[in-house]
C-alpha positions, -999 to +999 in steps of 0.1 A: -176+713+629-181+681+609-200+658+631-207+618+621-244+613+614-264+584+610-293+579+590-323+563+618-343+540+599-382+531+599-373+494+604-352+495+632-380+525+644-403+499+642-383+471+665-375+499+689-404+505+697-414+475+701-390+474+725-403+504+741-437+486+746-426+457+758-411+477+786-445+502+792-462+469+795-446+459+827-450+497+840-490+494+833-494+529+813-525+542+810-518+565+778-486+581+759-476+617+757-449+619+728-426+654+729-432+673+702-417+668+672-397+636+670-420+621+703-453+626+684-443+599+660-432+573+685-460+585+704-484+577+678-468+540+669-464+535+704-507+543+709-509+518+682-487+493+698-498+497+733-539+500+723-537+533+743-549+568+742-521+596+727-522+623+753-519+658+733-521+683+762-493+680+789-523+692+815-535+658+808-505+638+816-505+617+851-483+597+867-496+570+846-486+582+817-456+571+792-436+601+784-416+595+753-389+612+730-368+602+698-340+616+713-327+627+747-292+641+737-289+677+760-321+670+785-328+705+783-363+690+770-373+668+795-358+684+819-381+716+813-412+694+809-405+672+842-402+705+861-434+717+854-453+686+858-431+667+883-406+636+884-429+607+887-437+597+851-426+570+827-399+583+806-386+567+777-367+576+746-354+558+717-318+574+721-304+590+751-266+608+753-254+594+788-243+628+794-279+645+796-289+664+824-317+639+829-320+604+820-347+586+805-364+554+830-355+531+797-336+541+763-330+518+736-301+533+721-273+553+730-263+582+710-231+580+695-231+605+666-258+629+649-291+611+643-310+615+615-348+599+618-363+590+591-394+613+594-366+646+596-344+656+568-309+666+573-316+701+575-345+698+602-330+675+620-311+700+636-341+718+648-347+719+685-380+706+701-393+731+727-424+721+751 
């Protein structure tokens, strides 16, 4: 199957997540837990952004916390995570497939095609993330 892909890139990473914080500002979070792989990195800008602690250990995250992903396309991710830690957190994502099990709390792009972010190549970018 040939899919479309786009190529993500670090500048419009860098407006969307300002974006992103802009929007955890008004929800008053407390610290950022970033999915592994793609969420670290928006995790970590978002620390930056936000003046906040990056939460490493999902035993550390609380309801105060911004759970964030580059991409919710399946859910399967999320979805996993949230039903071993509960439903009431902060989640955001930079793209979200509207048909994913679970939806992201705020997305700033919708997923139209294969994404390709800038810190993957095109060979790991088709890696999935597990929790």
């Amino acid at each position: 199957m040939n899919m479309k892909k786009e190529k993500y890139t670090w500048e419009e990473f860098e407006k969307d997540c300002k974006k992103i914080a802009a929007w955890a500002k008004s929800r008053h979070v407390k610290n950022i837990y970033g999915i592994p792989r793609g969420g670290l990195v928006a995790g970590v800008k978002l620390s930056h952004l936000l003046d906040i602690p990056l939460v490493l250990n999902r035993d550390d995250i609380t309801r105060d916390t911004l759970i964030l992903d580059d991409i919710i396309d399946e859910g399967n991710t999320i979805e996993r995570l949230l039903a071993s830690i509960g439903e009431h957190h902060h989640v955001a994502s930079i793209f979200y497939n509207k048909a994913a099990k679970h939806a992201p709390h705020f997305f700033v792009r919708e997923k139209k095609c294969w994404v390709i972010f800038p810190w993957e190549t095109e060979k790991t970018s088709t890696y999935d993330g597990t929790v």
